[in-house]
C-alpha positions as CSV (number, residue, x, y, z in Angstrom):
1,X,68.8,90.6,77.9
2,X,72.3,91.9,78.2
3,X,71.3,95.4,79.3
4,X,70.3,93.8,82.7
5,X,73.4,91.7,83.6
6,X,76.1,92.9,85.7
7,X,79.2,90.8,85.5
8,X,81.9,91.9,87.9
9,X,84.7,90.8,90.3
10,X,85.2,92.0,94.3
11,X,88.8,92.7,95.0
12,X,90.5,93.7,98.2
13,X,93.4,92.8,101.0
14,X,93.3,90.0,102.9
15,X,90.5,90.9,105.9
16,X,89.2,93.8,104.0
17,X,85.6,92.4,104.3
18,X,84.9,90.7,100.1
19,X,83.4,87.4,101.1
20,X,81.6,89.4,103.8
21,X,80.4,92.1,101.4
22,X,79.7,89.1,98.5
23,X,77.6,86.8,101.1
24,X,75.7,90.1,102.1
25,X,74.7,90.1,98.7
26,X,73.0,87.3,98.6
27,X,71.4,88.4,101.5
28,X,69.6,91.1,99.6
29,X,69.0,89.3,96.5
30,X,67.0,86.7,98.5
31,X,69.3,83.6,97.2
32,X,70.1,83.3,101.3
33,X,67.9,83.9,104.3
34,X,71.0,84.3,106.9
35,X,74.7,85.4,105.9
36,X,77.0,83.0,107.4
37,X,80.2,84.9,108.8
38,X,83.1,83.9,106.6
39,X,84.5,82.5,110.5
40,X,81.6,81.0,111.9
41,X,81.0,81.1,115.4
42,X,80.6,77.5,117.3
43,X,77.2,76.4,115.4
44,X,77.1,79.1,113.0
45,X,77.1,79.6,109.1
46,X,80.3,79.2,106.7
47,X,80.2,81.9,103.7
48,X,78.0,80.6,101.1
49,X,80.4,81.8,98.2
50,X,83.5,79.7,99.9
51,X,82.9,76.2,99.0
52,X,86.6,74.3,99.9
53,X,86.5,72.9,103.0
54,X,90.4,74.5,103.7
55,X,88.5,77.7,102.8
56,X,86.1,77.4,105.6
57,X,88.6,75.7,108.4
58,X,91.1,79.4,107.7
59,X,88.0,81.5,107.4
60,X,89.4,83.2,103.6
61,X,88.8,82.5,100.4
62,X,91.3,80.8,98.3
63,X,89.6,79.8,94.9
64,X,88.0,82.4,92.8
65,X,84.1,81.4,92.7
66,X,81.7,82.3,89.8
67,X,77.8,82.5,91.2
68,X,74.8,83.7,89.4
69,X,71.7,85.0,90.7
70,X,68.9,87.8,90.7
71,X,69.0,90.8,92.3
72,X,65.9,93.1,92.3
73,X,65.7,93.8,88.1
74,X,68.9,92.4,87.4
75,X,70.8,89.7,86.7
76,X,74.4,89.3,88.6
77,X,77.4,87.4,87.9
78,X,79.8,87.4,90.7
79,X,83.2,86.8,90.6
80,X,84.7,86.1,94.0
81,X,88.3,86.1,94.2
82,X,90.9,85.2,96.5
83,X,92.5,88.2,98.5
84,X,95.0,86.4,100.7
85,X,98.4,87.7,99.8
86,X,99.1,84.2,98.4
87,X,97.0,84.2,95.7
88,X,97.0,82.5,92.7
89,X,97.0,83.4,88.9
90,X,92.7,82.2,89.2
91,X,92.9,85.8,90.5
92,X,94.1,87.2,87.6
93,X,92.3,84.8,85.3
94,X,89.4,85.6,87.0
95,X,89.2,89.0,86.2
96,X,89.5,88.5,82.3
97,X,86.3,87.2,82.3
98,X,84.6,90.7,84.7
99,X,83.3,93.6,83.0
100,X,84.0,95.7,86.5
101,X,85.2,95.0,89.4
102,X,84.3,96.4,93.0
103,X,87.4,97.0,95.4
104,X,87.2,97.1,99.0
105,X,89.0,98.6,101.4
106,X,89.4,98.5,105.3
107,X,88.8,102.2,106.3
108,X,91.4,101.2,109.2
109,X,94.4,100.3,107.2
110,X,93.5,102.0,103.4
111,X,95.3,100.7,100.8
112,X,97.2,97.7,101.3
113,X,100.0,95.7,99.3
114,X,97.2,93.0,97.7
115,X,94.8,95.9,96.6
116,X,98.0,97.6,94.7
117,X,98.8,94.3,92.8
118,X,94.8,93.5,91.8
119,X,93.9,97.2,91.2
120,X,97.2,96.9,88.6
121,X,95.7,94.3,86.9
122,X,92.1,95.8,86.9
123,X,93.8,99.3,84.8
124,X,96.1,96.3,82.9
125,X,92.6,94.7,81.4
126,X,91.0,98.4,81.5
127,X,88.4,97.5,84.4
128,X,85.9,100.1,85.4
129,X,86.4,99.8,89.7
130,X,83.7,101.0,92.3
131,X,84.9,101.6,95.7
132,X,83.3,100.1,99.0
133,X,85.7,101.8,102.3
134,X,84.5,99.1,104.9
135,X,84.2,98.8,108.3
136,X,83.2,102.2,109.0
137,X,81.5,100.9,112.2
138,X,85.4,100.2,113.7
139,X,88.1,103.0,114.2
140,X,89.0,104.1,110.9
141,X,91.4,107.0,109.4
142,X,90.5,110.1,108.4
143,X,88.3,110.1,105.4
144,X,90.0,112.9,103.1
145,X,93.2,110.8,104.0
146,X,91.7,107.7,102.8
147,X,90.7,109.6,99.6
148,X,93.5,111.0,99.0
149,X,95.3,107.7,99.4
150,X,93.2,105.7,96.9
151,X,94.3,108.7,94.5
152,X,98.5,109.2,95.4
153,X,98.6,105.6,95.7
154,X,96.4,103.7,92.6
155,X,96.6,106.7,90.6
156,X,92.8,107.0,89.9
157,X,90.5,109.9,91.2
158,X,88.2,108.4,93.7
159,X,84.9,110.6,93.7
160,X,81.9,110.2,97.1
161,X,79.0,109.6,96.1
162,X,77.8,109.3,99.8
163,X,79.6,110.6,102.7
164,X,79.7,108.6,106.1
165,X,78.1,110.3,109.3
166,X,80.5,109.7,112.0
167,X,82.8,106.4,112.4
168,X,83.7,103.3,114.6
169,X,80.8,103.6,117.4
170,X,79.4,106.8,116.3
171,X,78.4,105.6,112.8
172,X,75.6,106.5,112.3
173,X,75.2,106.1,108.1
174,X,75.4,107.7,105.5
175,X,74.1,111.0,103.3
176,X,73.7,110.3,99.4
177,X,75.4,113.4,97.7
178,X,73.2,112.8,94.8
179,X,70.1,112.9,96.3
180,X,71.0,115.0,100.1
181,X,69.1,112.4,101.2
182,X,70.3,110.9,105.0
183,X,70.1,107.2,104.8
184,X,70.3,106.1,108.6
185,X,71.3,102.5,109.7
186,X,69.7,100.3,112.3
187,X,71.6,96.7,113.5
188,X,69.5,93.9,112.4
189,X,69.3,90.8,114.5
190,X,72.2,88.1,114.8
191,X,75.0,90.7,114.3
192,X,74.3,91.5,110.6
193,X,73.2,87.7,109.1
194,X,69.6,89.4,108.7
195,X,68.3,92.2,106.3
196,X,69.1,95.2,107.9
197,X,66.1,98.4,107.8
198,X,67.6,101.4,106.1
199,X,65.6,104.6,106.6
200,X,65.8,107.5,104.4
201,X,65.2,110.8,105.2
202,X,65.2,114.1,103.7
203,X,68.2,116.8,104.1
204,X,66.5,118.5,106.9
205,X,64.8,116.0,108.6
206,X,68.2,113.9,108.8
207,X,69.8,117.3,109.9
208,X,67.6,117.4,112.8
209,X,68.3,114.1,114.0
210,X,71.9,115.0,114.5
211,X,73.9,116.5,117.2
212,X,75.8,120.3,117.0
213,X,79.4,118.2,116.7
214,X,78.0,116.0,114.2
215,X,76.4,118.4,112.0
216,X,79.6,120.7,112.0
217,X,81.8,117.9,111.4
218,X,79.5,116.5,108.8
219,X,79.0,120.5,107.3
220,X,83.6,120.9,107.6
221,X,83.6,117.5,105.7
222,X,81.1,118.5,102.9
223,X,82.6,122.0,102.3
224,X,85.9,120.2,101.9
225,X,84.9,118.1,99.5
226,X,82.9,120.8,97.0
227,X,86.6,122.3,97.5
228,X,88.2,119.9,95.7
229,X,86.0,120.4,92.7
230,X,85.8,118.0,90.6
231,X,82.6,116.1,90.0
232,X,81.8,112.2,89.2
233,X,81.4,111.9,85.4
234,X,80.2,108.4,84.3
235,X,82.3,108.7,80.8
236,X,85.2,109.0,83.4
237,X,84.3,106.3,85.5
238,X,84.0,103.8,82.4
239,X,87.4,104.5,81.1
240,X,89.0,103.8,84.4
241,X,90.0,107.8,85.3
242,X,87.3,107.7,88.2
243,X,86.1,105.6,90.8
244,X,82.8,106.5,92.8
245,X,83.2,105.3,96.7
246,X,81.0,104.3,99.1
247,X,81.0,103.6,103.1
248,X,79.8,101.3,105.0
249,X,79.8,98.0,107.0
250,X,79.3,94.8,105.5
251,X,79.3,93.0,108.4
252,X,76.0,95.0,109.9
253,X,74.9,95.6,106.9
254,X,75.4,99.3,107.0
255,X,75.5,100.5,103.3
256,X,75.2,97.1,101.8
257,X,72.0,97.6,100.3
258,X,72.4,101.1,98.8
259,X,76.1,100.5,97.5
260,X,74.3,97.7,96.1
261,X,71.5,99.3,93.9
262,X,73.8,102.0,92.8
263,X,76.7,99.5,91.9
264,X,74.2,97.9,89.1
265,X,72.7,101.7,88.3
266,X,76.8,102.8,87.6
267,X,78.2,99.3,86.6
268,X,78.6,98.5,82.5
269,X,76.1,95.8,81.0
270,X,78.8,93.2,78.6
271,X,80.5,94.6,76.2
272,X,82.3,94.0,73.1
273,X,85.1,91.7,72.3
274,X,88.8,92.2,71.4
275,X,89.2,88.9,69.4
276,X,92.6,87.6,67.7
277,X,92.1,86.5,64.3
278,X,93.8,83.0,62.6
279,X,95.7,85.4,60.5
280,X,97.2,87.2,62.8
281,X,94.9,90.4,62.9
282,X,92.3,91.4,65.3
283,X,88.7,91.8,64.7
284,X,85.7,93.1,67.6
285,X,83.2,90.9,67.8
286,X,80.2,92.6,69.1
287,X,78.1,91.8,72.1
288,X,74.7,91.5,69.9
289,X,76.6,89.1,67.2
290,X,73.9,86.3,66.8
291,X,76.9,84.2,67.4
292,X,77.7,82.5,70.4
293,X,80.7,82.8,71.3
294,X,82.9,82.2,74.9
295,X,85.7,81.4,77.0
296,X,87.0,79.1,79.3
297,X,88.6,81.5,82.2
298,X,88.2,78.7,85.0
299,X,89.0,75.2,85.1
300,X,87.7,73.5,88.8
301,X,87.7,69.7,89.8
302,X,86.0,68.0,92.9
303,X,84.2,70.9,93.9
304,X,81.6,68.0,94.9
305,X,83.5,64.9,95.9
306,X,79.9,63.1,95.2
307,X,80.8,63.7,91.6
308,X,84.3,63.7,91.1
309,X,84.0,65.2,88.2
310,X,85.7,68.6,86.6
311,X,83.9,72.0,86.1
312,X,84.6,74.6,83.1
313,X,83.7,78.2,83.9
314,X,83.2,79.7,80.8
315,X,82.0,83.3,80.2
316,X,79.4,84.1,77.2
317,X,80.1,87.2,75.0
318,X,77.9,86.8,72.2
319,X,75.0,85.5,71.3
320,X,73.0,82.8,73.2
321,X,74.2,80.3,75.0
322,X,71.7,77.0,74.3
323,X,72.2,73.9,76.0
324,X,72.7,70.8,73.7
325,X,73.1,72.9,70.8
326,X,76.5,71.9,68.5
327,X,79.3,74.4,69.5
328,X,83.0,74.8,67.5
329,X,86.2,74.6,70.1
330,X,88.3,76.2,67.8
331,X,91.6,74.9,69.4
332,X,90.4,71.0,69.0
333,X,88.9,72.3,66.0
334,X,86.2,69.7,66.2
335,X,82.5,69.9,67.0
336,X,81.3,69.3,70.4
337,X,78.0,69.5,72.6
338,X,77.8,71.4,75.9
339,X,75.1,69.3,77.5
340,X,76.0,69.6,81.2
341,X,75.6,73.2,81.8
342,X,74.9,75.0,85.4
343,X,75.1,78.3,87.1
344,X,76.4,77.7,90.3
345,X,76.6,78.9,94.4
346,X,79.7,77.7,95.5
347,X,78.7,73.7,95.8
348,X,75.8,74.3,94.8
349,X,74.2,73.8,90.9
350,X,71.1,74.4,88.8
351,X,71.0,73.3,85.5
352,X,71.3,76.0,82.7
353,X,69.4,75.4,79.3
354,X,70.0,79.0,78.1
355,X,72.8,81.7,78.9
356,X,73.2,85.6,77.6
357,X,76.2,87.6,77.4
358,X,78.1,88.4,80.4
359,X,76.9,85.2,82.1
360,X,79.0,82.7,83.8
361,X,78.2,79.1,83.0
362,X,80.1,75.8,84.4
363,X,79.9,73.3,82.0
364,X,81.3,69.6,82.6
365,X,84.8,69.2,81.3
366,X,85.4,65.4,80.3
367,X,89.3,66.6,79.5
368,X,88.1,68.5,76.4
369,X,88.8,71.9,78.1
370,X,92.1,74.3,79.0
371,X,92.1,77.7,80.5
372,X,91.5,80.6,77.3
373,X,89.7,77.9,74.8
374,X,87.4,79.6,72.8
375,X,83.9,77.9,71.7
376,X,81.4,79.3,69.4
377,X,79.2,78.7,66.6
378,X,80.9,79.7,63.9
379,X,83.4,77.3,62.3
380,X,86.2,79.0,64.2
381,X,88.6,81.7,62.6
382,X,89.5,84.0,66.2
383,X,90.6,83.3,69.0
384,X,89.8,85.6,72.7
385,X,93.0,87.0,74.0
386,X,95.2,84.8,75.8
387,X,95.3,84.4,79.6
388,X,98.2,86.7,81.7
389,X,100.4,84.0,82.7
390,X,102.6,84.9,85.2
391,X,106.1,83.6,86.8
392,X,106.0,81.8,90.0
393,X,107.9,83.0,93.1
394,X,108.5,79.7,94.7
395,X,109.7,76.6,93.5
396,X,109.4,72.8,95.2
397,X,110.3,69.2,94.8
398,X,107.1,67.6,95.4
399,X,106.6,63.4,95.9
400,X,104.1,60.5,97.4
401,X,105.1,59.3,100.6
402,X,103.2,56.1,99.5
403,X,105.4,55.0,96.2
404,X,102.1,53.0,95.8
405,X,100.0,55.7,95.8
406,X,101.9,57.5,92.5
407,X,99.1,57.0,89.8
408,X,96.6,59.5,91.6
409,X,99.4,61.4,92.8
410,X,100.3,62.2,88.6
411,X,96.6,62.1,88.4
412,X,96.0,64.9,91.3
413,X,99.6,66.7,90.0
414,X,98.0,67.0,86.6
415,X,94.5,68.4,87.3
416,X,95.6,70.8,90.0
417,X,98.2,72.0,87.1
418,X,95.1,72.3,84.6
419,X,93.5,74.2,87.3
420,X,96.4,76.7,87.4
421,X,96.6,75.9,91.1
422,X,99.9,75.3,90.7
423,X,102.7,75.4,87.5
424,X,104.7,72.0,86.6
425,X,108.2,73.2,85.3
426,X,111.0,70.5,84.0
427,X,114.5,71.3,83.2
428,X,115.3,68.0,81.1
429,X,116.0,65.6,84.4
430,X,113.5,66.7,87.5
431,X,109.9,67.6,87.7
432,X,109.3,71.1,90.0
433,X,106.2,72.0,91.3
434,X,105.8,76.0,90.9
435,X,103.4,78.4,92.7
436,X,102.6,82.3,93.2
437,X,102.7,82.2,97.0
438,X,103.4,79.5,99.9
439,X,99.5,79.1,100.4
440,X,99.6,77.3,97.0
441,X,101.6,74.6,97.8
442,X,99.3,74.4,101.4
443,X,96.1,74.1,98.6
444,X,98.3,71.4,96.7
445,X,99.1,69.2,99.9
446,X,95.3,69.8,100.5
447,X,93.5,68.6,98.3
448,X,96.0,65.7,97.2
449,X,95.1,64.6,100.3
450,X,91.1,65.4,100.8
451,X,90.9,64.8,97.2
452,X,93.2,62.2,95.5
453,X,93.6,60.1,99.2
454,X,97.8,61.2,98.8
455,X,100.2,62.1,101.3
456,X,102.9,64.1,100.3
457,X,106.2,65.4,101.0
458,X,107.2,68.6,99.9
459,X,110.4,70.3,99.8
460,X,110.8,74.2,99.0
461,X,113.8,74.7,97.4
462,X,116.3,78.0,97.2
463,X,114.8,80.1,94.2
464,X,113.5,82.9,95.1
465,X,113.4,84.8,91.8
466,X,111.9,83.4,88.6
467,X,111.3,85.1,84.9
468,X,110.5,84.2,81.4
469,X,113.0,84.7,79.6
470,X,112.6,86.0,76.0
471,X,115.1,85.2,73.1
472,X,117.4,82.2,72.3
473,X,117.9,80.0,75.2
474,X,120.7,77.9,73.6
475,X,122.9,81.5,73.4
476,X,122.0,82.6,76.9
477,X,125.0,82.6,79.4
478,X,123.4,81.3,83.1
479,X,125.0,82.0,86.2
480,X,126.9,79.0,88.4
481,X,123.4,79.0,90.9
482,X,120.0,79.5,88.3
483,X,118.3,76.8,86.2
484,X,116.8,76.9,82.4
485,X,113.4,75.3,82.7
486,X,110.2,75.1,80.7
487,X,107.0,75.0,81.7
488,X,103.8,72.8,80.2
489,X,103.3,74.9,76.8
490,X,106.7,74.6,76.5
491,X,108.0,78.5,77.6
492,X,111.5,78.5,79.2
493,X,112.1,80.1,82.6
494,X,114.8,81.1,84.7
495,X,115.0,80.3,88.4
496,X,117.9,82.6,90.3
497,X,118.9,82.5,93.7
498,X,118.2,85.7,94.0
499,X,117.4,89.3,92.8
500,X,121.1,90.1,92.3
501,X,121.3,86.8,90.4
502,X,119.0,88.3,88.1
503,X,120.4,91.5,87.4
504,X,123.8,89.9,87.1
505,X,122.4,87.9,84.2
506,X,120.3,90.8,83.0
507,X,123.8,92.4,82.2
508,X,125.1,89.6,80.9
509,X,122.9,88.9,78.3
510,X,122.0,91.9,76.9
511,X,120.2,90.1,73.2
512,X,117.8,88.7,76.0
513,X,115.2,90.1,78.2
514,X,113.2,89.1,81.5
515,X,109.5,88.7,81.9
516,X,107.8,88.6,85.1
517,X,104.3,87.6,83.3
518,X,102.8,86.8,80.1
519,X,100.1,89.5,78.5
């Protein structure tokens, strides 16, 4: 069953077009008749995949969502993740649990600041990355330029394997440099929310349909690109030293559906497991172990205010996933039953009875689960490789303006924190709030209110720099402005007013060193 599942993240900049490109597919698998724009016009769809109703009212995508569905002879796991420059460590999370990831980019603008930080992470986690250039339908950059940006910049070799005909209004589509087939593109109706037709034609016939400037720019662009001489190489693309690109629009559907059926010819099925033993070795579980085994990479409350309840996303690597049967949660080290199990589109849930490796189930979390548990069936032993935990950038002073509203504010505080929405951080006499980015604490005043009936008042406060600090904090010499704090497992941090601040203290504690995340 494995050989047919296709487990994967979409990354990209803010705007690049990922919840347009992940609603489209849906689109093509069926699961949707009409893709809602992820900013609806006056009486039109939200995305499908954003299900937070701050998600919907700033048209981006804030929480990393985890859907499951068909698509032609496969079966697709999706992992939607935020790409607003604020985003949170569920990004980064998120991605532990992907076997490859597809990164777009807005053939406009290239490569931007958020695509650097998640393509890092993808090499970090060794993440095989196809490449969707968007928005070919608008004015766009040179293509060789983009290329050879997506190769100066993320250090990878980004290889065609189609080649856009034209761009902004004279898009036309694409030819497949595998096949020399043309594939030519024709708007469907209500600006891209339906099926569009795709029509492919052989080399001559598609030759024919083109004009003298077309074909010559089409013929200079080709001959460039047999210049540069290297060739796609799957081998190459697995270990991370290639990625295949592909143009289109998502929004018209222009490429969708091709990008699409070569994506889950190219993309790995689940693979094996990197496991940390009790003993402090390593040992590789393998993807056909009879044993199930998984991990929680996801913790979500209230994503249905009718239940109230919280959701575990957990990822299967081994074995078979049964509902109701007895699995081990090796940190509680006590037996448990996983009886409330679902696959899920955005709010929406089916009920799962069995699961195979590389799906994504959500299964109810009565407070039994944290983010990196392992549960199998096997009376424990390993444990999956922690979660990246990174330092926050912002620090706050957070409090109820209702004092009599302070037992769901803790209560809110302390899920949201479980979450990883947000990081609690104490230094022995006040409580801090912690985040990635400023659109954090928005999420935290959010859904405190929408969720946990709490106003608050929040109050950012000077640090701008913040690290882990590794060695003995009762020896380290702090500077007149930073703060010793730990966070909830205990790890201490140091806040500083600044970047100097930091390198001033770097010096001056050289038996010490600085951390900006967590492996």
């Amino acid at each position: 069953m494995r050989k047919n599942r296709r487990t994967f993240a979409i990354i990209s900049h803010p705007d690049a077009g990922k919840t347009t490109l992940t609603e489209k597919l849906l689109l093509y698998s069926g699961l949707i008749r009409t893709a809602g724009m992820v900013r609806a016009r006056k009486g039109g769809k939200t995305a499908s995949s954003d299900w937070m109703g701050m998600e919907q009212e700033r048209g981006i995508s804030i929480s990393a969502s985890a859907m499951q569905f068909p698509y032609k002879d496969w079966v697709i796991n999706v992992l939607d993740t935020p790409g607003h420059q604020d985003f949170s460590e569920d990004t980064y999370r998120t991605l532990t649990a992907a076997d490859s990831s597809i990164m777009v980019l807005d053939a406009g603008k290239g490569v931007e600041t958020q695509t650097k930080k998640l393509f890092a992470v993808c090499k970090m986690r060794g993440i095989p990355i196809l490449s969707f250039i968007n928005k070919m339908d608008l004015p766009s950059k040179d293509i060789l330029e983009l290329l050879q940006e997506i190769e100066e910049v993320l250090g990878i070799h980004a290889i065609p394997l189609n080649w856009p005909i034209g761009s902004g209004r004279e898009f036309k589509g694409v030819i497949d440099l595998r096949t020399r087939e043309f594939i030519f593109f024709e708007k469907g109706a209500l600006g891209g929310a339906e099926r569009a037709k795709v029509v492919r034609v052989p080399y001559d016939e598609g030759i024919s349909r083109l004009s003298d400037d077309e074909i010559k720019a089409l013929e200079d662009g080709l001959l460039l690109l047999e210049g540069a001489g290297e060739q796609f190489e799957h081998e190459k693309f697995l270990k991370g030293e290639q990625t295949p690109v592909f143009f289109g629009s998502a929004l018209t559907n222009f490429g969708v559906e091709p990008f699409y059926d070569a994506f889950v010819e190219l993309a790995p099925p689940p693979r094996d497991s990197l496991v940390d033993t009790d003993g402090g070795g390593e040992r590789v579980i393998s993807v056909d172990d009879p044993m199930f085994s998984g991990f929680v990479f996801k913790i979500q409350a209230n994503m249905n205010l009718k239940h109230r309840d919280s959701m575990a996303f957990l990822r299967v690597c081994s074995g078979v996933f049964n509902r109701d049967t007895p699995v081990f949660h090796h940190r509680l080290k006590k037996e448990i039953r996983l009886s409330r199990a679902y696959s899920m589109v955005a709010q929406d849930r089916d009920t799962v009875d069995l699961a195979y490796p590389g799906d994504i189930v959500g299964v109810s979390n009565p407070g039994l689960f944290s983010i990196g548990d392992t549960v199998s069936t096997s009376k424990g032993g390993f444990f999956f490789k922690p979660m990246p935990k990174f330092a926050p950038e912002l620090v706050a002073r957070v409090r109820p303006k209702d004092v009599m509203k302070l037992k769901a504010f803790e209560k809110g505080l302390a899920q949201l924190t479980e979450e990883g929405t947000i990081q609690l951080l104490n230094d022995g006499s006040s409580t801090y709030v912690a985040a990635v980015g400023r659109l954090q604490f928005d999420v935290l005043e959010y859904r405190l209110r929408e969720e946990y009936g709490v106003l608050v008042e929040l109050t950012i406060l000077s640090y701008t720099h913040c690290a882990f600090l590794i060695g003995d904090a009762s020896t380290f010499k702090k500077t007149q402005n930073s703060t010793l704090v730990k966070d909830r497992l205990g790890r201490t941090l140091v806040l500083f007013g600044g970047a100097w601040e930091r390198r001033y203290s770097e010096e001056q504690n050289p038996n010490h060193r600085f951390e900006d995340f967590l492996a």
